[in-house]
FIDRENLO-383339 format. One line per 3 residues: number of its first residue (from 0); their letters; for each residue x, y, z of C-alpha. Coordinates in steps of 0.02 Angstrom, whole numbers, plus 50000, padded with zeros to 5 digits. Each point is the difference from the previous one (the first is absolute). Example, Ala and Ser with C-alpha at 12.3 -4.5 7.8 and 13.67 -1.06 7.14 Angstrom:
# residues 2
0	as	50615:49775:50390 | 50069:50172:49967 $
This chain:
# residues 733
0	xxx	58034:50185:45217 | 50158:49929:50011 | 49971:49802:49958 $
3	xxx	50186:49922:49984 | 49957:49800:49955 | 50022:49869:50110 $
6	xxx	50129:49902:49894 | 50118:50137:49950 | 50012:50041:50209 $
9	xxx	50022:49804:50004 | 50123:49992:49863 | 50111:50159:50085 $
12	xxx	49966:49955:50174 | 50087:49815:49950 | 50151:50103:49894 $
15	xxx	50037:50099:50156 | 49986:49866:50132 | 50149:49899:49878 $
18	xxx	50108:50132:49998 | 49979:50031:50199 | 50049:49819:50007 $
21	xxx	50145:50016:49884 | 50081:50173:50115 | 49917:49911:50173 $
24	xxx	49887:50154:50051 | 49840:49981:50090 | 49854:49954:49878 $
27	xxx	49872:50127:50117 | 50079:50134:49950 | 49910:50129:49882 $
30	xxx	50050:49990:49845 | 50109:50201:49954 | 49971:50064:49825 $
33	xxx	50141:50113:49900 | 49942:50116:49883 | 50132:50078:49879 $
36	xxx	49923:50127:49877 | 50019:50047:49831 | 50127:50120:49960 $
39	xxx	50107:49922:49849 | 50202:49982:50031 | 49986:50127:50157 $
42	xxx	49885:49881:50089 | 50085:49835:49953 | 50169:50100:50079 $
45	xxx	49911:50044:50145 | 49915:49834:50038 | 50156:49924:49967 $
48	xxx	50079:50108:50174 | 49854:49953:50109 | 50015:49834:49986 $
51	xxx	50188:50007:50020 | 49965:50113:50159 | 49867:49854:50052 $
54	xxx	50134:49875:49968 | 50108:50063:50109 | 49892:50003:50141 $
57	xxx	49935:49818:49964 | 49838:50052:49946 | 49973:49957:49814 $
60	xxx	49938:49821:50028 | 49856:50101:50093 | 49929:50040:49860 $
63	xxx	49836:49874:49959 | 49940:50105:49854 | 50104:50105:49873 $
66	xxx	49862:50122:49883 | 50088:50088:49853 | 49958:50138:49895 $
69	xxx	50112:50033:49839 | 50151:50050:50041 | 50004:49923:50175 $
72	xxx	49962:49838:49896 | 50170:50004:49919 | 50075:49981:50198 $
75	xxx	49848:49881:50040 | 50058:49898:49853 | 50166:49994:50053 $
78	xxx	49958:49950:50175 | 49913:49856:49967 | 50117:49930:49860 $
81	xxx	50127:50018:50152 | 49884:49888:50123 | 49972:49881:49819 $
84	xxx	50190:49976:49991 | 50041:50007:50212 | 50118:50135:49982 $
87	xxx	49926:50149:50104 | 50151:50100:50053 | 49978:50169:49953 $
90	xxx	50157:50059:50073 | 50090:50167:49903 | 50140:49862:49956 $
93	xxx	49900:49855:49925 | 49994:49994:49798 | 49822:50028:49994 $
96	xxx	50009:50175:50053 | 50139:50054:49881 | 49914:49921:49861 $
99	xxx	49829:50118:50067 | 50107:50131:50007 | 50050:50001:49820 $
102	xxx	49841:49964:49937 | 49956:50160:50078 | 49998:50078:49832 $
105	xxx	49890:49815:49926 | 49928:50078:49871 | 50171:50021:49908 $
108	xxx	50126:49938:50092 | 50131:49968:49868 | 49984:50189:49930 $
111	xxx	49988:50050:49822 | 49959:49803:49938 | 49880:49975:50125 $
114	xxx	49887:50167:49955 | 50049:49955:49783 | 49920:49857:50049 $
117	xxx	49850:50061:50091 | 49963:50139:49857 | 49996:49845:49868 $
120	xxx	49904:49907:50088 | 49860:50149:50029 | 50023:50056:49839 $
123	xxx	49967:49804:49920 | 49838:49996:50116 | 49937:50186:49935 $
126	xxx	50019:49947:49842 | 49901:49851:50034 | 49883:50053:50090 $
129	xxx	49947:50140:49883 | 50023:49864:49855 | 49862:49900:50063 $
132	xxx	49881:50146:50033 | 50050:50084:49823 | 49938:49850:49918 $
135	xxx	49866:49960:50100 | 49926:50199:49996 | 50034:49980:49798 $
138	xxx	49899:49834:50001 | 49871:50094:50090 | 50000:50161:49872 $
141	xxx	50001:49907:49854 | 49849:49895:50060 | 49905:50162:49998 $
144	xxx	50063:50039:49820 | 49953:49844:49940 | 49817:50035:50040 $
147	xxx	49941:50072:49818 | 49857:50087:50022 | 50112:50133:50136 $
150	xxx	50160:50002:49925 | 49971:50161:49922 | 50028:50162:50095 $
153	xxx	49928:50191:49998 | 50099:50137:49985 | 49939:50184:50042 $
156	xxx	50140:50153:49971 | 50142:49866:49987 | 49934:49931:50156 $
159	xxx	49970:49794:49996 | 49904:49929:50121 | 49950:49823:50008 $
162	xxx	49846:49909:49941 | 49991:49909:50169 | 49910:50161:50070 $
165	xxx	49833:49892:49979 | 50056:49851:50142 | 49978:50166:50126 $
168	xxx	49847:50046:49940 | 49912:49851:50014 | 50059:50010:50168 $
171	xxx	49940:50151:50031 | 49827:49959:49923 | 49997:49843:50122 $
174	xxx	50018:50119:50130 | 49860:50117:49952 | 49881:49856:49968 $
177	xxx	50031:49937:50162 | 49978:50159:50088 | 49830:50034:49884 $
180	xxx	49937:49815:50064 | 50032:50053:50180 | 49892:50140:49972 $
183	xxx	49847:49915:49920 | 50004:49832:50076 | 50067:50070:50184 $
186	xxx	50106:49863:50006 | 50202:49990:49977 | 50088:49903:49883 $
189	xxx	50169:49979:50054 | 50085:49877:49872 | 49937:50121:49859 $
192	xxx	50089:50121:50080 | 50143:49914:50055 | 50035:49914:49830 $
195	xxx	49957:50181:49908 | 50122:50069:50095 | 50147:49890:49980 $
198	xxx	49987:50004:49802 | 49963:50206:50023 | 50185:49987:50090 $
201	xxx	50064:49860:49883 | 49971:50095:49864 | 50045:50151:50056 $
204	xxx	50164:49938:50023 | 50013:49913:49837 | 49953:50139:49914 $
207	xxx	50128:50101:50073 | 50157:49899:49986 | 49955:49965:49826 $
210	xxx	49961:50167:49945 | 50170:50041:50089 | 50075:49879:49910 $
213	xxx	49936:50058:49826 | 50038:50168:50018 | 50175:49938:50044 $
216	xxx	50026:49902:49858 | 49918:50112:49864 | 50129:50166:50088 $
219	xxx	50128:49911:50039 | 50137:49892:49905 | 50069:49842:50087 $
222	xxx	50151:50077:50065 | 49910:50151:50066 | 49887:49854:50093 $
225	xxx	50173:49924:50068 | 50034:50183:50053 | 49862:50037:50095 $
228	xxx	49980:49848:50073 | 50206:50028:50060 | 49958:50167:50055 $
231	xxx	49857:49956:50109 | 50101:49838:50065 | 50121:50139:50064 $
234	xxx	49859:50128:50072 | 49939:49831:50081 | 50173:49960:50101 $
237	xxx	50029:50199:50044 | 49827:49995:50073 | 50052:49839:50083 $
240	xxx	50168:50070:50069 | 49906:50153:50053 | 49875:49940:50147 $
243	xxx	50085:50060:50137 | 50016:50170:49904 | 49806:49993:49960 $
246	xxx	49952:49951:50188 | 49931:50194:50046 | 49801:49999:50008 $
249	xxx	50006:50192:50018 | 49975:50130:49899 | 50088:49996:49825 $
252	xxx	50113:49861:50015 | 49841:49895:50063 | 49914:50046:49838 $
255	xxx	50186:49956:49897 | 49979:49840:50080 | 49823:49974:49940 $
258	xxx	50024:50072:49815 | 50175:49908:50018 | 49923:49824:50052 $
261	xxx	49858:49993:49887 | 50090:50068:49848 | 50126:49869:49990 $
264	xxx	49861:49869:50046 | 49931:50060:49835 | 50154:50004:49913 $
267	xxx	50010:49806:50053 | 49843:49951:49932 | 50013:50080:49833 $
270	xxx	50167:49898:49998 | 49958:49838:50064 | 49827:50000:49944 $
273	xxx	49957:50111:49841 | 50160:49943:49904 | 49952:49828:49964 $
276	xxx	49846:50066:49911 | 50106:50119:49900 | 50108:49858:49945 $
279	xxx	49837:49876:49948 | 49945:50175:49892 | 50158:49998:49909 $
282	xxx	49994:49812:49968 | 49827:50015:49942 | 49997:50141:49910 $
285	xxx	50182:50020:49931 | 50080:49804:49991 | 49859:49916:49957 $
288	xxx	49914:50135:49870 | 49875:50099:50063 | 50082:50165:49964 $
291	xxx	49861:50111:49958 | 49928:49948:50162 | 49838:49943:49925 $
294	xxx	49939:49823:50035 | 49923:49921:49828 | 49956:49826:49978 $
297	xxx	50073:50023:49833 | 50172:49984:50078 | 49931:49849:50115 $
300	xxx	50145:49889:49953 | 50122:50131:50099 | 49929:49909:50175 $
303	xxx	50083:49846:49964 | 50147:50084:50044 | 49938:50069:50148 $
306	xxx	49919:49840:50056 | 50172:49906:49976 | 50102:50140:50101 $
309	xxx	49839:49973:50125 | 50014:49827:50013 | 50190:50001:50032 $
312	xxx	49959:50111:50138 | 49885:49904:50090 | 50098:49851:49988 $
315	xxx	50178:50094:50068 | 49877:50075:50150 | 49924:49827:50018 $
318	xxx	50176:49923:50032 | 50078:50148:50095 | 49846:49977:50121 $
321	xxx	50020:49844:50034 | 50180:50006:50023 | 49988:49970:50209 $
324	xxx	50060:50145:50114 | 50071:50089:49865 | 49934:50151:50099 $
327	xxx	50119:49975:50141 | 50138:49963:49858 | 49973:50158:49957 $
330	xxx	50017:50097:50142 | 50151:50056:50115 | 49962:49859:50128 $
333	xxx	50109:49893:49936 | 50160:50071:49997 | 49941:50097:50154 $
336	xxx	49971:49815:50094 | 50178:49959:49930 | 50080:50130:50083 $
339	xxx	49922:49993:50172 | 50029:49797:50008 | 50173:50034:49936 $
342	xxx	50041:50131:50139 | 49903:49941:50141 | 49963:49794:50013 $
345	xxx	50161:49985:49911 | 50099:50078:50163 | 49932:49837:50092 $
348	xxx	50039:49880:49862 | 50136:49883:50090 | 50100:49939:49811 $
351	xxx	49964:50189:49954 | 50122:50058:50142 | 50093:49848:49980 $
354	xxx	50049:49997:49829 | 50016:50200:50008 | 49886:50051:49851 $
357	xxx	49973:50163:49980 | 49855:50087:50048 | 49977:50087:49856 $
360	xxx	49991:49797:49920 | 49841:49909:50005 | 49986:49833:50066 $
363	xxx	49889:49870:49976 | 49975:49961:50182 | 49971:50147:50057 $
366	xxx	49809:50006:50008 | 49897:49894:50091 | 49845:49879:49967 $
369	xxx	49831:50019:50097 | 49999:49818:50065 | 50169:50031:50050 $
372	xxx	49983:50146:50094 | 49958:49963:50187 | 50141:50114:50140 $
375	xxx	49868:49938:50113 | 50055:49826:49978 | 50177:50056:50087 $
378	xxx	49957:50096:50101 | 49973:50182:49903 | 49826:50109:49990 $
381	xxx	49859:49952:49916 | 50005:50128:49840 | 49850:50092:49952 $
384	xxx	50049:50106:49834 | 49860:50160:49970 | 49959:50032:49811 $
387	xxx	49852:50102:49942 | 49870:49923:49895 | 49932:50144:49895 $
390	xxx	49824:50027:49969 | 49935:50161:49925 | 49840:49926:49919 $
393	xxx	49887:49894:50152 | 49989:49827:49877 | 49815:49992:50081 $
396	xxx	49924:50174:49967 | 50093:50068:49892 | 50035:50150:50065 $
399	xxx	50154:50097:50035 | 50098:50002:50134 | 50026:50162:50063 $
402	xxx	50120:49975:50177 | 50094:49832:50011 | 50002:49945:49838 $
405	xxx	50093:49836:50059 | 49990:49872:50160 | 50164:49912:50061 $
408	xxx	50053:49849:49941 | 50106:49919:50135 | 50082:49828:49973 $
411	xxx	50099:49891:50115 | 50091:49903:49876 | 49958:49778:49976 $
414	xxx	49858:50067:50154 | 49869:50129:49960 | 49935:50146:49910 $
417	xxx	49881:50128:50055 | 49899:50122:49909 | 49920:50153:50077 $
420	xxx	49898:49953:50147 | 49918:49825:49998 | 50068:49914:49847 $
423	xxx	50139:49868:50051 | 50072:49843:49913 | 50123:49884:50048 $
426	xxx	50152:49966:49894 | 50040:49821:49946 | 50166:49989:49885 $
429	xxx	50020:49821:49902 | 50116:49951:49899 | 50040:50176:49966 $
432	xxx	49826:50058:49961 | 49903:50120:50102 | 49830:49964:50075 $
435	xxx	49862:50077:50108 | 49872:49948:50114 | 49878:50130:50020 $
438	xxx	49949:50062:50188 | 49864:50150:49971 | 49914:50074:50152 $
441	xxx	49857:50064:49902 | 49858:49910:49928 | 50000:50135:49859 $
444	xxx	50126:50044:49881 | 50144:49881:50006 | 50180:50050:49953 $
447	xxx	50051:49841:49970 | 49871:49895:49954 | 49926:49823:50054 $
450	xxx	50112:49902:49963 | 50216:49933:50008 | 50071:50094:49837 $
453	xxx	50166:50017:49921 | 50052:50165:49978 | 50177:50075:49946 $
456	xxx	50142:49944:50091 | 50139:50159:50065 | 50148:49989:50088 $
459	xxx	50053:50092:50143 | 50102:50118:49893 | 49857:50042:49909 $
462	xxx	49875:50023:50143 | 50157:50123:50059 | 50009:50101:49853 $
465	xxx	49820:50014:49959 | 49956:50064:50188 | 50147:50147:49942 $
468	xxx	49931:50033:49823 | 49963:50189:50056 | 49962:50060:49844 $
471	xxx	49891:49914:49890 | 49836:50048:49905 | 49898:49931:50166 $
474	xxx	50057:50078:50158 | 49851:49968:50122 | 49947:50170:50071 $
477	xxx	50105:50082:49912 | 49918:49954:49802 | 49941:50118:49887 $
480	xxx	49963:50008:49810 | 50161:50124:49988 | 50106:49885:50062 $
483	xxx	49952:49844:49953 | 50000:50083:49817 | 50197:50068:50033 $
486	xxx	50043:49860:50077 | 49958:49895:49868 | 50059:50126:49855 $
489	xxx	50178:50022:50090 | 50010:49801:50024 | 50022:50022:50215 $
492	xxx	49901:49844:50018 | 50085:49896:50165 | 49806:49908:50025 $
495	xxx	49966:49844:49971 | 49857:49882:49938 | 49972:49846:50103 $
498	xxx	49906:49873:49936 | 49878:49955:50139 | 49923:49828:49901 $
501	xxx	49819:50060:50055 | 49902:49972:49863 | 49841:50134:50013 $
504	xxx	49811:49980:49918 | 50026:50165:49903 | 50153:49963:49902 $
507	xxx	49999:50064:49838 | 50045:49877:49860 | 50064:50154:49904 $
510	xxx	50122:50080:50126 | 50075:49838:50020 | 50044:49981:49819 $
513	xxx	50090:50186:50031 | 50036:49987:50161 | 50162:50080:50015 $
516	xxx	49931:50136:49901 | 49865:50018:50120 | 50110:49993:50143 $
519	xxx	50115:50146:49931 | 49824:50102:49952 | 49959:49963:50183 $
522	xxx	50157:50070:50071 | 49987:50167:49882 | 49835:50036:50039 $
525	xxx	50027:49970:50184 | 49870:49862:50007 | 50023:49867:50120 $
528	xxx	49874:49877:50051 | 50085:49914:50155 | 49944:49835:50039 $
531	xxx	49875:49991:49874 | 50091:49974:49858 | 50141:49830:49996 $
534	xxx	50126:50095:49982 | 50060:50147:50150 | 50087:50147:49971 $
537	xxx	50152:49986:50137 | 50078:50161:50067 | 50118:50067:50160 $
540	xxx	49917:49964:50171 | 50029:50174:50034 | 49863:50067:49884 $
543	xxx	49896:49910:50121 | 50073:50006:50177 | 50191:50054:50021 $
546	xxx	50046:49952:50163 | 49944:49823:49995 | 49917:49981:50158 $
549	xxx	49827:49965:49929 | 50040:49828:49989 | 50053:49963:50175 $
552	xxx	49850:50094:50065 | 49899:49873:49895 | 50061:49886:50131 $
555	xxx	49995:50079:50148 | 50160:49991:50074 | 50027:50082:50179 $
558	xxx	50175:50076:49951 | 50068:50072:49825 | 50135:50094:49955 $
561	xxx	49966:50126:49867 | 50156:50060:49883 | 49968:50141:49919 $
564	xxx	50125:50029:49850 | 49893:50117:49875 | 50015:50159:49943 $
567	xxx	49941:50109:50127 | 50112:50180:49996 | 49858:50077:50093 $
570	xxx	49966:49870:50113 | 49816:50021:49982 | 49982:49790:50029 $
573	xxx	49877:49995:49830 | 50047:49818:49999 | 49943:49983:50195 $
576	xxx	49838:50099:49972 | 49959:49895:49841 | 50020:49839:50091 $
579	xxx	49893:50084:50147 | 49861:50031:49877 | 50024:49845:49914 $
582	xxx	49998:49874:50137 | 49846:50089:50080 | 49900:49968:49852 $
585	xxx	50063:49845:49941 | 50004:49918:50185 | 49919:50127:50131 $
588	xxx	50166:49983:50096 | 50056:50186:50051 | 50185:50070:50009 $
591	xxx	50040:50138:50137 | 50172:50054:50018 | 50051:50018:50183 $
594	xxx	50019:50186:50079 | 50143:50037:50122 | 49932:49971:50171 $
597	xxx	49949:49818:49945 | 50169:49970:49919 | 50061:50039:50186 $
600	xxx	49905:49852:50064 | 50048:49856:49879 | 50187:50053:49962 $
603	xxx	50130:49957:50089 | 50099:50155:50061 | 50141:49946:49937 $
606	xxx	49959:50031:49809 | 49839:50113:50036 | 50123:50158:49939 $
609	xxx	49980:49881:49808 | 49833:50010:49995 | 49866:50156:49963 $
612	xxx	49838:50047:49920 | 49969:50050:49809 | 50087:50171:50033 $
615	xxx	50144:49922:50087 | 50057:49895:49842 | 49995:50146:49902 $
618	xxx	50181:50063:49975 | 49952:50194:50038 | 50108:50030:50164 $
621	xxx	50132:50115:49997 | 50102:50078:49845 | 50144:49929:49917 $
624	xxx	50180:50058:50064 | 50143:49893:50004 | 50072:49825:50075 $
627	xxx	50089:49982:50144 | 50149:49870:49929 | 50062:49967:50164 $
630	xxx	49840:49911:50075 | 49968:49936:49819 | 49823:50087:50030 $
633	xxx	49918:50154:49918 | 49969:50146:50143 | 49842:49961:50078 $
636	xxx	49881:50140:49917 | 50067:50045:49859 | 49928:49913:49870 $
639	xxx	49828:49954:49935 | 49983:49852:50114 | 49866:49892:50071 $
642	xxx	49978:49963:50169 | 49932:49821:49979 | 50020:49830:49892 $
645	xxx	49852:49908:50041 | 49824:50012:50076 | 49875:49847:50060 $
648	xxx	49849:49998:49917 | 49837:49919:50087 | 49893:49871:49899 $
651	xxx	49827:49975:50039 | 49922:49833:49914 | 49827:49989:49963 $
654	xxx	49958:49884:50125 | 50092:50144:50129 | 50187:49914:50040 $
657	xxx	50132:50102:49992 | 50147:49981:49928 | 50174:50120:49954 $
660	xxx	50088:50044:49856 | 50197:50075:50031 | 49998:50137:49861 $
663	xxx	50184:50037:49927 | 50039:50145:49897 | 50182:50032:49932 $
666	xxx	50033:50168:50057 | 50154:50078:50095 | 50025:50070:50169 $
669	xxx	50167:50068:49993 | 50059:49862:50097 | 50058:49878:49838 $
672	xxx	50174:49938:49957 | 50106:50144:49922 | 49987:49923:49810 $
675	xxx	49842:50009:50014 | 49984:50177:50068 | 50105:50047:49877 $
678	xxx	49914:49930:49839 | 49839:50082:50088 | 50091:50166:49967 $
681	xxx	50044:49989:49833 | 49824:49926:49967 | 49872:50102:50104 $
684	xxx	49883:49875:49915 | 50061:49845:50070 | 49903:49883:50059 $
687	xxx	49878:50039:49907 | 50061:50025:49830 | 49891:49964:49836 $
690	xxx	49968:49799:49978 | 50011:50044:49814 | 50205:49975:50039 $
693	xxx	50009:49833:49983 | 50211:50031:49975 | 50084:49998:50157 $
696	xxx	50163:50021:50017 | 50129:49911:50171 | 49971:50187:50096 $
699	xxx	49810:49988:49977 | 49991:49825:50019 | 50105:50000:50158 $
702	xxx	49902:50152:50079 | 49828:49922:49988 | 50056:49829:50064 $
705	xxx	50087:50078:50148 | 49854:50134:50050 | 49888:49858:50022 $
708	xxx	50130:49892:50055 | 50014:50137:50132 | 49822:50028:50045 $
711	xxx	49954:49815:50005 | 50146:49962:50136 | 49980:50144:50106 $
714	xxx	49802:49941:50018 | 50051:49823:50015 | 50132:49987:50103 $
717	xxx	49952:50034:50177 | 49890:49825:50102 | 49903:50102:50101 $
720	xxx	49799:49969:50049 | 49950:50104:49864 | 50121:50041:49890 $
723	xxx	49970:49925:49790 | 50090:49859:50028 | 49905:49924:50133 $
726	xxx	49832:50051:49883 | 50096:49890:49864 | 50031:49870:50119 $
729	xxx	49839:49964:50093 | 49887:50049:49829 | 49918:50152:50099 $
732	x	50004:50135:50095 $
């Protein structure tokens, strides 16, 4: 199952043979693979200490392959800019670190102006965004008034309903004559019925929005619109702010969270949707003349005026739809990718540090190009960086996607991209356009096509922030109408729109007339085609796979080291079991984690008290008590302590080698430096506090770096026959 091409194994097999030239190791040595998992700001921090405790015991340049996820992306970034500039010291006294330790808070790191600035900046792209869709929905609404012969409407009791109710019925007549043919002939008819039921369901929904509509505009006055639309905005962002409070599936609060969920969804659509049509009424029936609400050809000439307004429309929509990537524009991804190049690449800019700007400044050096991107070349990891490629609607069939609802999207920058499991390309940059060379191992649907296109050229900044856009209107697995609809209401859109250059057969001529309007009904409606359409929806790798190893497994290395940074208060390893699940299916490779009596055999004695099963990691040992502040220690057993950092767990390939992965979890033993120990007490949920704080302050940032700075150098430090260090060495077990 799993087919990894020829010339991409080529391509990194020649990358890692320079760079064991360039540090004079042994070129038979199996390649090691670091994976560093999403996690935001904590995982970047936490990263950041491993490879300082690695450092220390001169074993970074060990490292052959470096797979990021999100937040362990930002540190990944880092990295290699370090390798691209040959400064790699990651001592606590070097620049770089300072300058990552003040852009622990990135996000706003110069206070009060840097959040004014971040509120204008989502407030212009709200605007916007809702802009285009206002005039595009009116467009839309005002088409359907324009149609004579159903511009009237019934009213029964002060009740209006629209004279669109026929488009259903026709539907629904489809429907019965196909089922009546079916019956006399014996014999189905399935694109009668298919096509019957699509305008039964079209026209459902256009009759509802636009009797909706009417009844708002013939109850309501326009500032009692503008109310209700305010009031629902705000119902919308409690219901938002309120997940974790809706989260009970039992009893009455599992019902609240129904009624609660589904209420506000409806709440949304009458907003977004149904108030376009009200506004289109009160053009056509108040501004242009139509007051009596009786269509008569006697008042004919009154259409100019609508065809006039109606032609200005279509010609704004025309040229905001072909304004290119005015989607992304739109979004939060850009000031989001500002921040995270800012705080993170900046810290190893060399004229950054040099000329001592700010880090709350931006600088125009501080990203990097794709062609110019290559640690490898000095000596650094080859970087695989994880992003999600949404797809909630298969582009073949048609039909929805009810688990995954995305495939990873893993690019080694001026190299390679891969896309689920046997679509590959290889990455040519020239001139400072991107192209790619196709490599499918399938014979049936291609990903990439036939042929060499040009697609959309990113830097690495941007293939950084886009495998950390967390929330979006696409989040893999984790889509649904609701959010998708919320997202895009409350303007929390971090995605991202690549432009893949594939040109398909089924491109409509019409969508790409509108095609950012299409793309912004596709991200509301939580319809994502994937790789059938040119342009993919981009989201965090973690809505995929958090922990990053699904890459390196791709390649069958004999040795990885797996960081795992998430969120995980329970420690009930969901990102472990989904990669378990995922790589079974995807590559028939199977994960077992290693029990104690095994762990006896392969680990060294010397740091076999670090390492445990599932229930080891777990910090449930003990109750909490005090410290002891003349050992710098807390008392042994009295705290909610684990016994173990780590555990090995056992690959089996398809074609039955084995191979090991060195699981680390942050957790604490009771063993830790005293700051940290301390900071544990006054946060019982440290280290595994919400990755929604994205706003660390030095005591936060300080305690993550120095728990895994901890953990990391107590498993790497002793050279015995089995210890991690001679795994990380040797490439295996």
């Amino acid at each position: 199952m799993n087919e990894y091409p020829e010339e991409l194994k080529k391509q990194e097999r020649a990358a890692i043979d320079g760079r064991n030239d360039k540090l004079n190791r042994n070129k038979e040595r199996n390649p090691v693979g670091v994976a560093l998992s999403g996690g935001g700001i904590r995982s970047a921090t936490q990263s950041l200490g491993a490879f300082q405790a690695l450092q220390d015991n001169n074993l970074d340049e060990e490292v052959d392959y470096m797979s990021t996820v999100s937040g362990g992306g930002y540190f990944g970034a880092f990295w290699g800019r370090c390798w691209k500039e040959k400064d790699t010291d990651l001592s606590m006294g070097n620049r770089k670190i300072k300058y990552l330790r003040n852009s622990g808070n990135y996000i706003a790191p110069s206070g009060s102006g840097d959040c004014l600035r971040g509120i204008a900046q989502y407030m212009t792209n709200w605007v916007g965004f809702f802009l285009v869709y206002f005039l595009f929905a009116c467009m839309v609404g005002l088409f359907f008034r324009f149609i004579p012969f159903v511009s009237q409407a019934s009213e029964y009791k002060d009740f209006y309903y629209s004279s669109y109710i026929f488009v259903p019925l026709i539907g629904a007549f489809g429907i019965i004559a196909a089922s009546v043919l079916k019956i006399s002939t014996l014999k189905d008819i399935p694109k009668l019925m298919t096509c019957s039921l699509y305008v039964f369901l079209g026209g459902l929904s256009l009759f509802a929005v636009d009797t909706i509509g009417l009844n708002l505009y013939r109850k309501l006055s326009v500032e009692e619109l503008g109310g209700l639309a305010s009031v629902g905005s705000f119902v919308i962002y409690l219901f938002s702010l309120g997940k974790d409070f809706f989260s009970s599936s039992s009893g009455s609060m599992g019902l609240f969270k129904v009624i609660g969920k589904y209420a506000s969804l409806l709440v949304a659509v009458v907003i977004v949707i149904s108030a376009p049509f009200a506004l289109a009424h009160m053009y056509f029936w108040d501004v242009v003349g139509f007051g009596n609400y009786t269509f008569t050809f006697e008042n004919i000439h009154s259409l100019i005026y609508v065809f006039i307004i109606f032609s200005l429309l279509v010609g704004l929509n025309l040229f905001l739809g072909s304004r290119k990537r005015l989607i992304n524009k739109l979004s939060m991804q850009g000031i989001f990718h500002d921040r995270l190049v800012r705080g993170f690449l900046g810290a190893a800019v060399p004229d950054r540090l040099a000329k001592g700007v700010m880090y709350s400044t931006d600088f125009k050096e501080d990203d990097v190009l794709e062609d110019e991107y290559k640690p490898y070349d000095s000596g650094g990891p080859i970087h695989i960086i994880n992003m999600t490629l949404n797809e909630t609607i298969d582009g073949r069939s048609d039909l929805y996607q009810l688990n995954r609802k995305g495939c990873n999207f893993a690019v080694i920058p001026n190299m390679s991209k891969s896309v689920g499991v046997r679509h590959h390309c290889l990455t040519e940059v020239e001139e400072g356009r991107t192209y790619h060379a196709p490599i499918e191992m399938t014979k049936l649907y291609k990903a990439w096509g036939n042929e060499r296109i040009e697609s959309e050229s990113m830097t690495v900044g941007s293939y950084m922030a886009v495998s950390a856009a967390a929330m979006s209107t696409g989040m893999g697995k984790l889509t649904t109408m609701f959010t998708s609809l919320v997202s895009g209401i409350l303007g929390v859109r971090l995605g991202y729109w690549w432009d893949s250059g594939i040109k398909r057969e089924k491109s409509d001529r019409l969508e790409e007339l509108f095609k950012n309007q299409k793309l912004m009904m596709m991200e509301l409606s939580a319809r994502f085609r994937g790789t059938a359409s040119r342009d993919w929806y981009l989201s965090d790798g973690g809505h995929f796979e958090n922990l990053g190893v699904y890459e390196l497994l791709r390649r069958e290395l004999k040795f990885m080291v797996s960081f795992d940074h998430g969120c995980d208060p329970s420690y009930s390893f969901e990102s472990l079991a989904d990669l378990t699940r995922t790589v079974r299916a995807d590559f028939g490779i199977e994960l077992r984690m290693l029990n104690s009596s095994e762990l006896d055999d392969i680990v060294d004695s010397s740091v076999r008290h670090l390492f445990g099963e599932k229930s080891d990691i777990r910090r449930d040992h003990g109750s909490f008590d005090g410290i002891d502040w003349n050992n710098n220690t807390i008392k042994q057993g009295v705290g909610k302590w684990a016994k173990a950092y780590a555990s090995v767990i056992e690959v089996k390939y398809e074609d039955g080698s084995i191979g090991h992965i060195l699981y680390i979890v942050p957790t604490l033993r009771g063993s830790e430096p005293i700051d940290v120990i301390s900071y544990y007490m006054r946060n019982p949920d440290f280290p595994m506090q919400t990755t929604n704080d994205q706003f660390f302050d030095e005591e936060q940032w300080e305690s993550y770096r120095k728990l895994m700075n901890y953990i990391v150098s107590e498993l790497f430090s002793k050279n015995g026959d089995n210890t991690p260090a001679k795994w990380l060495k040797e490439g295996k077990l």
